[in-house]
NUBA-963416 format. One record per residue (C-alpha): x, y, z. Coordinates in pm, whole numbers, padded with zeros to 5 digits, always signed. Layout:
% residues N
XYZ;...
END
This chain:
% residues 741
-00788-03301+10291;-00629-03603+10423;-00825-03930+10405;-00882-04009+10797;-01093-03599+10774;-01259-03709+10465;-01424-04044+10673;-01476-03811+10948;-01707-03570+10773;-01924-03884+10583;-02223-04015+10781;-02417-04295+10691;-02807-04232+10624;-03069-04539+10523;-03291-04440+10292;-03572-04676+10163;-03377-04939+10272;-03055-04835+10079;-02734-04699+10244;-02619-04381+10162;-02219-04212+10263;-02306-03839+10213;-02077-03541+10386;-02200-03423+10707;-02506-03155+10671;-02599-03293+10379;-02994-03233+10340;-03191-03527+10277;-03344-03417+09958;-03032-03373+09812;-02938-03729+09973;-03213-03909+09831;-03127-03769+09480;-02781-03983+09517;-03029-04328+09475;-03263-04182+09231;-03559-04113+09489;-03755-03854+09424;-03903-03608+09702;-04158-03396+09546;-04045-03005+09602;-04205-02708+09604;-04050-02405+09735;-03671-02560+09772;-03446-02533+09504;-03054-02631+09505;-02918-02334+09425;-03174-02125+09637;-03124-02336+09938;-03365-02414+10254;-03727-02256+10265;-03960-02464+10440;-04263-02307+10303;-04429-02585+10082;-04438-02857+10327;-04461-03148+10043;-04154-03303+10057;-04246-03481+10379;-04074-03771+10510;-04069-04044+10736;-03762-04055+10955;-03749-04344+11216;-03734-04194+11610;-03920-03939+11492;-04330-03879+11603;-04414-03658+11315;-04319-03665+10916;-04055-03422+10831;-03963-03182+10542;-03716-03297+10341;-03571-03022+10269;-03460-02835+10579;-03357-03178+10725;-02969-03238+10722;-02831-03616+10776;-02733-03770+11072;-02528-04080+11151;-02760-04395+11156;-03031-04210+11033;-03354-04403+10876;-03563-04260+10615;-03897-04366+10392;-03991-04116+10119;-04231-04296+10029;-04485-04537+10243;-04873-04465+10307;-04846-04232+10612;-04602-03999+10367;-04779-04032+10082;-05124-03909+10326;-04955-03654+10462;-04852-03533+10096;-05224-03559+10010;-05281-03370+10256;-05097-03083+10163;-05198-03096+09788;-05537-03078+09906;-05471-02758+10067;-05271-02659+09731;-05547-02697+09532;-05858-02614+09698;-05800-02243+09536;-05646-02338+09236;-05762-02304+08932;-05890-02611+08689;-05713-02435+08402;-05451-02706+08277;-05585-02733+07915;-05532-02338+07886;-05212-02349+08112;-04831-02250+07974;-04720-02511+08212;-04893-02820+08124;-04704-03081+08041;-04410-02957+08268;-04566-02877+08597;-04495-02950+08914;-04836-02942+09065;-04994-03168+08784;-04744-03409+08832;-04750-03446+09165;-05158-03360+09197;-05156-03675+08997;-04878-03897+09238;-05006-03790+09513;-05373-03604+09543;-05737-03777+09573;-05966-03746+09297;-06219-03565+09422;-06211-03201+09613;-06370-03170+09940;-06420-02814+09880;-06788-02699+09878;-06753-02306+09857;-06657-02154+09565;-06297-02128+09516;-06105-01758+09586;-06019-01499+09275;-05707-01365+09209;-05608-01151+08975;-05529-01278+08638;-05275-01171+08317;-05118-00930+08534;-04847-00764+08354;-04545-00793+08629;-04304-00666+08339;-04170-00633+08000;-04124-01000+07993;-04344-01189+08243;-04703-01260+08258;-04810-01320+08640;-05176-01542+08697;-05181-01516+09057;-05482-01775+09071;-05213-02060+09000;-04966-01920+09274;-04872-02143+09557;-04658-01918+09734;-04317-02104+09716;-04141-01757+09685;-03864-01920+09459;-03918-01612+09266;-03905-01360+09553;-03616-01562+09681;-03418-01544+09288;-03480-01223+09318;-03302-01165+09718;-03074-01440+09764;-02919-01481+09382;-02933-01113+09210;-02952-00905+09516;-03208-00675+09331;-03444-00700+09586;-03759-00604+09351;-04039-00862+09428;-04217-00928+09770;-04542-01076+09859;-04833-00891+09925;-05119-00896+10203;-05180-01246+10448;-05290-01595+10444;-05498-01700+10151;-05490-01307+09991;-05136-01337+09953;-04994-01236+09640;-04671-01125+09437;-04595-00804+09384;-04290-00540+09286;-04123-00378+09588;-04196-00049+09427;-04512-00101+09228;-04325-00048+08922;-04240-00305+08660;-04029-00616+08753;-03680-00536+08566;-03392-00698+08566;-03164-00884+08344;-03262-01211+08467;-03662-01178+08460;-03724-01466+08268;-03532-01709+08531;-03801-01729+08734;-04060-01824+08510;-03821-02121+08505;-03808-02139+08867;-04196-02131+08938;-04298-02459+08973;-04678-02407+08874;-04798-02177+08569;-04828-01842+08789;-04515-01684+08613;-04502-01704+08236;-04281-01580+07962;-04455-01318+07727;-04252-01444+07388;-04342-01822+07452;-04722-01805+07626;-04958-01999+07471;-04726-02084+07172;-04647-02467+07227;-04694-02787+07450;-04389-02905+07592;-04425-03237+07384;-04446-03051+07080;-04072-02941+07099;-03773-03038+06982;-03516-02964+07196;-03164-02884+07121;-02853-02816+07362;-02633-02579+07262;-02435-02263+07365;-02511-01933+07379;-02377-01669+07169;-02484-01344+07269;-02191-01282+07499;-01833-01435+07557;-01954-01599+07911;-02083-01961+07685;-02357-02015+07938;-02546-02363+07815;-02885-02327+07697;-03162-02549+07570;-03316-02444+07252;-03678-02564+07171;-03833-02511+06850;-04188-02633+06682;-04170-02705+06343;-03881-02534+06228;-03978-02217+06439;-03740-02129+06727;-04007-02060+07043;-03750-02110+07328;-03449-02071+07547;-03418-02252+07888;-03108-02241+08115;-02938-02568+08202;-02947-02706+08509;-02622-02918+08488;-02444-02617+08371;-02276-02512+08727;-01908-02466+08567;-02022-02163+08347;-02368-02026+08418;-02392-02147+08726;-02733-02307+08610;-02860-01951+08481;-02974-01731+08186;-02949-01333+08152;-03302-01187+07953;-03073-01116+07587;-02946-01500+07570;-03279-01623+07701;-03531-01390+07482;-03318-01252+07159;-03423-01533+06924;-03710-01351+06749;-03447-01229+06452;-03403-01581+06303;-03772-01562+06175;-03750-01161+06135;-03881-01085+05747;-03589-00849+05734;-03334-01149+05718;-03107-01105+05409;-03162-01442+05235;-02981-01350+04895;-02638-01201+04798;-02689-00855+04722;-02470-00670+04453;-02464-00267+04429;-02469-00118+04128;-02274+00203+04035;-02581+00400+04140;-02584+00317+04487;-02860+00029+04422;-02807-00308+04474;-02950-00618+04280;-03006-00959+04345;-02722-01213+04245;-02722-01617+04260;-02442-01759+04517;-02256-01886+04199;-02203-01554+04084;-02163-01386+04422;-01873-01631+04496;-01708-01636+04172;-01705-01223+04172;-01513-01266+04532;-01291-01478+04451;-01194-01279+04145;-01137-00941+04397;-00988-01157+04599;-00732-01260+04360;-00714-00969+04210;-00641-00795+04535;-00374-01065+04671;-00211-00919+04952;-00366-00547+04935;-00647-00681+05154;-00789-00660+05533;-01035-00859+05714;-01232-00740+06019;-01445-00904+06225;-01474-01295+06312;-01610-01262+06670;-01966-01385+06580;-01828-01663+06411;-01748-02009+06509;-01444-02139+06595;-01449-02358+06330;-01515-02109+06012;-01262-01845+06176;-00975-02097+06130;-01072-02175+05821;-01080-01803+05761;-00724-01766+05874;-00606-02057+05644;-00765-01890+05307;-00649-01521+05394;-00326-01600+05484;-00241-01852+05180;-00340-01495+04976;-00062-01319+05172;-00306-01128+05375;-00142-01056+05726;-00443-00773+05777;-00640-00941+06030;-00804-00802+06301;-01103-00945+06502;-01131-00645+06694;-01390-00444+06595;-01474-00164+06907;-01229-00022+07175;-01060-00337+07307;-00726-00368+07229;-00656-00722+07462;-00883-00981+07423;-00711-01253+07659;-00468-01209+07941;-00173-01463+08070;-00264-01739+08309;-00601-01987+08378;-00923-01845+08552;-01213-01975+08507;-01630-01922+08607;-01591-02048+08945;-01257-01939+09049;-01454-01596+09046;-01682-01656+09290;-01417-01837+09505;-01183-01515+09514;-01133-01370+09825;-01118-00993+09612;-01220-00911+09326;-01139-00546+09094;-01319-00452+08812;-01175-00202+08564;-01339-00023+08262;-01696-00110+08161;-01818-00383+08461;-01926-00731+08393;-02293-00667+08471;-02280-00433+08130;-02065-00710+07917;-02098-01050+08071;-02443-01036+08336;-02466-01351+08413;-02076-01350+08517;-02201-01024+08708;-02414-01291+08900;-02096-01478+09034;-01939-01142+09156;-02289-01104+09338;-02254-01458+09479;-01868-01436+09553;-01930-01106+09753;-02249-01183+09928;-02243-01561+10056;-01880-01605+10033;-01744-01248+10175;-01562-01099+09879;-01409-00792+09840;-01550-00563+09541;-01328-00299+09415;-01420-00060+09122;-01089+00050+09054;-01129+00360+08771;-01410+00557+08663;-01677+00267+08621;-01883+00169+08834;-01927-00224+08907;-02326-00157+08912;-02348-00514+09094;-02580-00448+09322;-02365-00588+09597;-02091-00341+09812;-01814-00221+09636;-01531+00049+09699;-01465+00291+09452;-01065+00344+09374;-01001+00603+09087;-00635+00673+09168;-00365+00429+09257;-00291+00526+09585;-00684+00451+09667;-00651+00121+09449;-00361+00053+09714;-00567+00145+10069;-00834-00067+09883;-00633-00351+09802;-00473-00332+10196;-00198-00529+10293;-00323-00874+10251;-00610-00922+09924;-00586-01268+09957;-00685-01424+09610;-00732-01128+09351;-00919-01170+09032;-00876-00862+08827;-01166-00851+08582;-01114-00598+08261;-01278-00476+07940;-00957-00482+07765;-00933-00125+07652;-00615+00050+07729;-00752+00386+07837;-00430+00612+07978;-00611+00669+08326;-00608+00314+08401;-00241+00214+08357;-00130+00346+08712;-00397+00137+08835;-00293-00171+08628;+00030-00097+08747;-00072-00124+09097;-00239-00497+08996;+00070-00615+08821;+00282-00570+09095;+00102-00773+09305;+00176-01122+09351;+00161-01331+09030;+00070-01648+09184;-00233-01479+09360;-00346-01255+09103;-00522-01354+08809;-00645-01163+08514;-00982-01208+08305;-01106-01034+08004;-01446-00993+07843;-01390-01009+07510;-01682-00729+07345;-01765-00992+07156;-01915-01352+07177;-01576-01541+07034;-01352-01270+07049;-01137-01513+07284;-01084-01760+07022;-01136-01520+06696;-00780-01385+06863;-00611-01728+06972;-00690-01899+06621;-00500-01578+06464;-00785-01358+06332;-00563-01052+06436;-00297-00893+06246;-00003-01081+06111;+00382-01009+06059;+00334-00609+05905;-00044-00656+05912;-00282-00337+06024;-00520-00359+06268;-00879-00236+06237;-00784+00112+06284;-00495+00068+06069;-00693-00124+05801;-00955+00160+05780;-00690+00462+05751;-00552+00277+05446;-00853+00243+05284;-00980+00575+05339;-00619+00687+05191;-00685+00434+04885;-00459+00183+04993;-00651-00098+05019;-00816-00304+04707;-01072-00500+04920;-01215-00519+05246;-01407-00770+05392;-01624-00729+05727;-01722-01049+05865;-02034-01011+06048;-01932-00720+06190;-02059-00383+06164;-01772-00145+06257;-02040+00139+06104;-02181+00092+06474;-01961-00066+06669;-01591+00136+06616;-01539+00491+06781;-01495+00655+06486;-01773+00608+06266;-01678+00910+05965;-01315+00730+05892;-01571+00409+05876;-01784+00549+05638;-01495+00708+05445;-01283+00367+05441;-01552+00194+05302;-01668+00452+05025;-01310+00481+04967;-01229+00112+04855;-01303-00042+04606;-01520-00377+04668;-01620-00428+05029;-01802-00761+05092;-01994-00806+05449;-02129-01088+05556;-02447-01062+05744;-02799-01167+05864;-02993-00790+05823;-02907-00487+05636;-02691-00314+05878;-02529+00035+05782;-02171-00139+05729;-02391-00380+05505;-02574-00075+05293;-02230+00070+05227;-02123-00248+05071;-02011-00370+04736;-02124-00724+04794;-02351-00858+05063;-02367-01231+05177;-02612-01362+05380;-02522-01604+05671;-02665-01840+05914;-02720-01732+06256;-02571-01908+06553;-02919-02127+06607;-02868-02255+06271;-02521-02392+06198;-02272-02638+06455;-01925-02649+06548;-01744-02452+06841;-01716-02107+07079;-01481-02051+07276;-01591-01866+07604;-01405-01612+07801;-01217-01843+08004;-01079-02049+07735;-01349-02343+07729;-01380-02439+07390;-01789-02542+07364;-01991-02675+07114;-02267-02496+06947;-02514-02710+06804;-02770-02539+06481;-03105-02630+06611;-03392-02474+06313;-03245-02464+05979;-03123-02130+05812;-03360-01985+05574;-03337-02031+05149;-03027-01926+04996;-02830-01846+05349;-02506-02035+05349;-02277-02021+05676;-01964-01865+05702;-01780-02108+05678;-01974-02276+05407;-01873-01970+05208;-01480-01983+05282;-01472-02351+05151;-01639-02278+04818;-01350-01962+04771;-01070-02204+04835;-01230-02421+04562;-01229-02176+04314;-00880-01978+04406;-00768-02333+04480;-00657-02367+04778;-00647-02648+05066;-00819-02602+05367;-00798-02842+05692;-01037-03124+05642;-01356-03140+05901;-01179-03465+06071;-00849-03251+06178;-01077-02955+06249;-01218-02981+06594;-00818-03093+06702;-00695-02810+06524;-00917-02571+06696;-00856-02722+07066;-00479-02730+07002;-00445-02371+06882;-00667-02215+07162;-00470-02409+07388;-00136-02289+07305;-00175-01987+07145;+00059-01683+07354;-00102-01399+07494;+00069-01172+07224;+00134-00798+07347;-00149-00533+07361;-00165-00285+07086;-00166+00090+07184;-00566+00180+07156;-00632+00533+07024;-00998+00470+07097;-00942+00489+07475;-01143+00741+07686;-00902+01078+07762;-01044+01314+07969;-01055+01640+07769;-00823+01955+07792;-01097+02232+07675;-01228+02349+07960;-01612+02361+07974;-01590+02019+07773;-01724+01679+07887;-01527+01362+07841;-01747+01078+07738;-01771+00707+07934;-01864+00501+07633;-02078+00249+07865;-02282-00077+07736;-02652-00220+07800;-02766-00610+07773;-02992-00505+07498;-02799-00212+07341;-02727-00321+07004;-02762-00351+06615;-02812-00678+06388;-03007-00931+06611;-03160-00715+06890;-03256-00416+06622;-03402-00678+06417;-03623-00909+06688;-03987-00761+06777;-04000-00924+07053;-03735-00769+07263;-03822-00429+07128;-04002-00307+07468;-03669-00424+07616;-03426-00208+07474;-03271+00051+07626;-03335+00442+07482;-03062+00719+07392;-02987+00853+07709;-02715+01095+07873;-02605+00998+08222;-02463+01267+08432;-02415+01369+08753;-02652+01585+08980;-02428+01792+09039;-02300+01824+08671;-02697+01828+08521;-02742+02117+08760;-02418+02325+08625;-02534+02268+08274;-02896+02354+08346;-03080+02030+08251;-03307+01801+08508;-03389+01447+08485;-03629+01326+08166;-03473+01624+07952;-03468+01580+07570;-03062+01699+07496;-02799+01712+07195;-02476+01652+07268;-02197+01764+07066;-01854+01698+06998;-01567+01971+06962;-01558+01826+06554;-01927+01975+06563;-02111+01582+06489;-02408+01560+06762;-02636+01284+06907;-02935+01427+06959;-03238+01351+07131;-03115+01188+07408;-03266+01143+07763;-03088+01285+08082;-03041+01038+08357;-02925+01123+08728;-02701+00888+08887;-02406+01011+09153;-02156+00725+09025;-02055+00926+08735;-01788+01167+08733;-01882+01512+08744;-01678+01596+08434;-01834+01330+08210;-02143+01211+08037;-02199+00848+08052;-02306+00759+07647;-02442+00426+07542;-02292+00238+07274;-02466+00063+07019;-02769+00162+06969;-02829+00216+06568;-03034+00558+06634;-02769+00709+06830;-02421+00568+06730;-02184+00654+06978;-01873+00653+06714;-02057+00982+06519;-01886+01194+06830;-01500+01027+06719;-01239+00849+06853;-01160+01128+07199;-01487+01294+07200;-01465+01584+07420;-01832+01709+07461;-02106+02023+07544;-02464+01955+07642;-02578+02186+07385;-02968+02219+07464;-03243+02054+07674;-03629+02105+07661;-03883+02043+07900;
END
């Protein structure tokens, strides 16, 4: 924009005496923010826009005859404001008056005292004294509005930023307002539960103490906390999170308001309410030995690390690592350093069914919602990334995106999309012009999709862009630092063929539990009977961990510092906010006290952070490897091929292991088709096995109807520890073998 538009579009506004350039249509709540004034609000919220409900940020404007709200009021040229003077500050009384003639005198019992909008400004702004003479109007009270929110409708003021979250930001539609005037309420569209992966943004949102969070309610006072900024882990997006804990006990999450480059000032329900494991009495706080019996004993760290370094040396080049994606970017490069100064080029931070973890080119957060379409292929963003899901939403709905689902996934976005399963659809989806394409994939090579990447590729490069979700939270820079295999190195599927052939001496699984998480879960178990010392490092006794010769506890990501690097390449800084329990060490802790005792020099803490930043910065997108974990579709016929699909709250380690998101997590269920349920003679809520062609079942799972999925598959989740989706193998081709009523 040339300079002469840029002075066009600025007006000048006066506010409390001060002038203020601000673009044309800027509102005046978000003008007076520019001088540090500060217009009470209610019911108006940046990233929600306009409502006009509340009626307390009134202002004065000059030429006007009455005060004016704030925020529905956009600038003009020579415009004259007061927010504050005693004809606003009576008409605010006013309205607080009205606020509070119903509400409840609860503050010394209230979640949100101490961070309320309605004390504070009760206390700017209100009289002393209430007029009102009639007793004051019930509401109902602890109303259970869902797995994760308390609802005291008593404290409501109707603002409807939660009914508007819900509409405007994830499309979901689920909450409305109930009944007229003074009987008004909130309520669930359907009278069911309030559900969503971003419930507990709008006990954020709320203003008052009506909508409270389940895992934090009458826990702490807001001056009790310390708060710590850090990043979140629990995904590869990096959203920015406050962390508030009481004593050394983590109580909280809380989104970031600032954070508009990566969450977009948001939270999904796993980052926000998955901290119950760090205090979880099933942590591992000691290194564990097994004996030849299959029992393990208690050993000191000393001992544990001395034993290590031993197989380690012993072991030299006859070695693989796996994992690294839960770690920091920090520990995996001094991971890399040790291994590879041991010869060991069998690296691999891939633990599932990706087999590309980064593509070519720069996208970032908001050059999603700024593309004009947007394609989605393999398992969608709302199952891997939700809170990325949310800029899809916003891209699509505000900004007039295009979705396309191109494959056998749906996007499940809640916003239109077009379906494309063939190429030639992809192509009459895609039409002549697509403007700006992102191209948004899961990373596994599955043979179906490569005439649709095809079709991508050969659209124009400097228009197309490419983004993948790493499965998980650092696989982006577990992959750029070089935790992935070396000149002649195996990957993970090559590492765990050699050792269940004998070939390898040692194998070490850092935090990662490939007993759940890798399609093939009987050449996981055989690999790691099959060598001979295994050390894991992890927080809970996982299956990979029971099957180990040496166990390690570690520090979680709330209780150690350094770096993640997100799924756009933002290196971020993660910063330990409780402490890590007796006798846990951190990762990276550990790898420094091996390279003292195998002797070896590691990159000291002042070169790491540069280190890091460099290597993600340059590293080369190296070439995919050829993933024999990709869904085929079957060649028996009367078989099933098997969409391996994921959940927010599907998942071993942290979410098995925290109480408090137990009612959240998703059960063992089969997805089909009506049409496909019908042919195989099971209805909806069915109890059914399913079993592979190799004769291993899951069993007990739920049938679900939904028309998305293909009518020759079954939609399986993955990673749930009481139905692990690798017992079926690698190519599962499937029967529904029985159902009961």
């Amino acid at each position: 924009m040339s300079a002469t538009a840029e002075q066009t579009d600025l007006v000048t506004v006066t506010i409390d005496g001060i002038d203020v350039r601000v673009p044309k249509g800027t509102l005046l709540v978000e003008a007076a923010k520019l001088i540090q004034r500060d217009v009470p609000v209610y019911c108006y919220h940046v990233k929600l826009g306009p409502a006009g409900l509340c009626r307390i940020c009134l202002v004065e404007i000059e030429g006007f005859p009455k005060l004016q709200i704030a925020c529905n009021t956009p600038v003009t040229d020579k415009m004259v404001v007061h927010t504050t003077n005693p004809k606003v500050d009576d008409g605010r009384r006013a309205i607080l008056e009205f606020f509070l003639l119903n509400h409840p005198l609860d503050c010394p019992i209230c979640d949100k005292g101490g961070e309320c909008d309605l004390q504070d400004y009760a206390m700017a702004y209100g009289q002393g004294a209430s007029r009102m003479v009639e007793p004051k109007m019930p509401k109902p009270k602890a109303v259970d509005l869902g797995p994760t929110i308390v609802l005291d409708e008593e404290r409501c003021v109707v603002c409807l930023r939660c009914v508007r979250f819900d509409q405007i930001i994830t499309q979901e539609s689920s909450l409305r307002t109930d009944d007229r005037g003074a009987h008004v309420i909130i309520a669930t569209a359907t009278g069911k539960p309030y559900v969503s992966d971003f419930s507990g943004n709008v006990t954020e949102l709320c203003p008052v103490g009506a909508l409270t969070s389940k895992t934090y309610r009458f826990r702490s006072r807001p001056w009790d906390n310390h708060r710590t900024t850090t990043t979140c882990t629990q995904c590869s997006v990096g959203c920015q999170m406050h962390v508030d804990e009481r004593g050394g006990t983590l109580l909280r999450t809380m989104s970031v308001p600032e954070d508009d480059a990566i969450s977009d000032s948001w939270l999904c329900d796993r980052g926000r309410y998955n901290v119950g494991f760090v205090d979880d009495e099933r942590r591992l706080t000691t290194p564990l030995l097994r004996r030849a019996d299959g029992s393990s004993t208690q050993v000191d760290w000393s001992d544990a690390l001395d034993l290590l370094a031993a197989e380690l040396k012993k072991a030299g080049r006859n070695a693989g690592v796996i994992g690294g994606g839960r770690l920091l970017n920090e520990e995996i490069l001094l991971a890399v350093e040790l291994f590879r100064a041991l010869g060991i080029e069998n690296l691999d931070a891939r633990v599932g069914r990706q087999s590309v973890v980064r593509a070519d080119g720069a996208v970032n957060h908001v050059d999603v919602e700024k593309a004009n379409t947007i394609v989605t292929i393999g398992r969608p963003p709302s199952q891997l990334a939700p809170v990325l899901d949310l800029r899809i939403r916003k891209a699509v709905s505000r900004n007039g995106a295009r979705l396309i689902s191109a494959g056998e996934y749906p996007a499940d976005s809640f916003v239109p999309e077009t379906r494309a399963t063939t190429a030639e659809a992809l192509r009459t989806a895609l039409g002549g012009s697509p403007g700006t394409v992102v191209v948004i994939s899961d990373g596994v090579r599955r043979e179906a999709d490569q005439p649709l990447t095809a079709v991508l590729r050969a659209l124009p490069a400097a228009t197309t862009h490419f983004l993948i979700v790493p499965e998980t939270p650092n696989g982006r820079g577990a992959d750029a630092l070089g935790l992935r295999p070396g000149p002649g190195g195996l990957n993970t599927r090559g590492m765990l063929e050699a050792a269940r052939d004998g070939k390898l001496a040692l194998l070490a699984c850092l935090g990662a539990d490939p007993m759940l998480r890798f399609p093939d879960r009987a050449l996981v178990e055989a690999a790691l009977r099959a060598t001979p010392f295994v050390v894991v490092t992890e927080l809970f006794p996982t299956e990979t961990a029971r099957l180990a010769s040496l166990v390690l506890p570690v520090c979680s990501a709330f209780e150690k510092s350094g770096t993640t690097t997100d799924l756009a390449g933002d290196v971020l800084a993660v910063a330990g906010a409780v402490r890590a329990p007796d006798g846990v060490l951190a990762d990276g802790d550990i790898v420094v006290e091996l390279a003292a005792r195998l002797g070896i020099a590691l990159p000291l803490p002042d070169v790491l952070e540069t280190t890091v930043r460099e290597r993600i910065r340059t590293a080369p997108t190296p070439p995919p490897d050829v993933s024999p974990e990709a869904n085929a579709r079957p060649v028996e016929p009367g078989r099933l091929w098997v969409i391996a699909e994921a959940a927010s709250f599907a998942g071993g380690g942290t979410l098995a292991h925290d109480l408090r998101v137990a009612g959240l997590r998703p059960p063992a269920r089969a997805r089909l088709h009506p049409a496909t349920a019908r042919a195989w003679g099971v209805a909806a809520g069915d109890r059914v096995t399913v079993s592979a062609a190799s004769g291993a079942a899951l069993h007990d799972l739920t049938v679900v109807l939904d028309d998305r999925v293909a009518r020759d598959a079954v939609a399986l989740l993955e990673g749930l520890p009481e139905a692990p989706l690798g017992t079926l193998g690698p190519r599962p081709s499937v029967r529904i073998l029985k159902a009961t009523r």
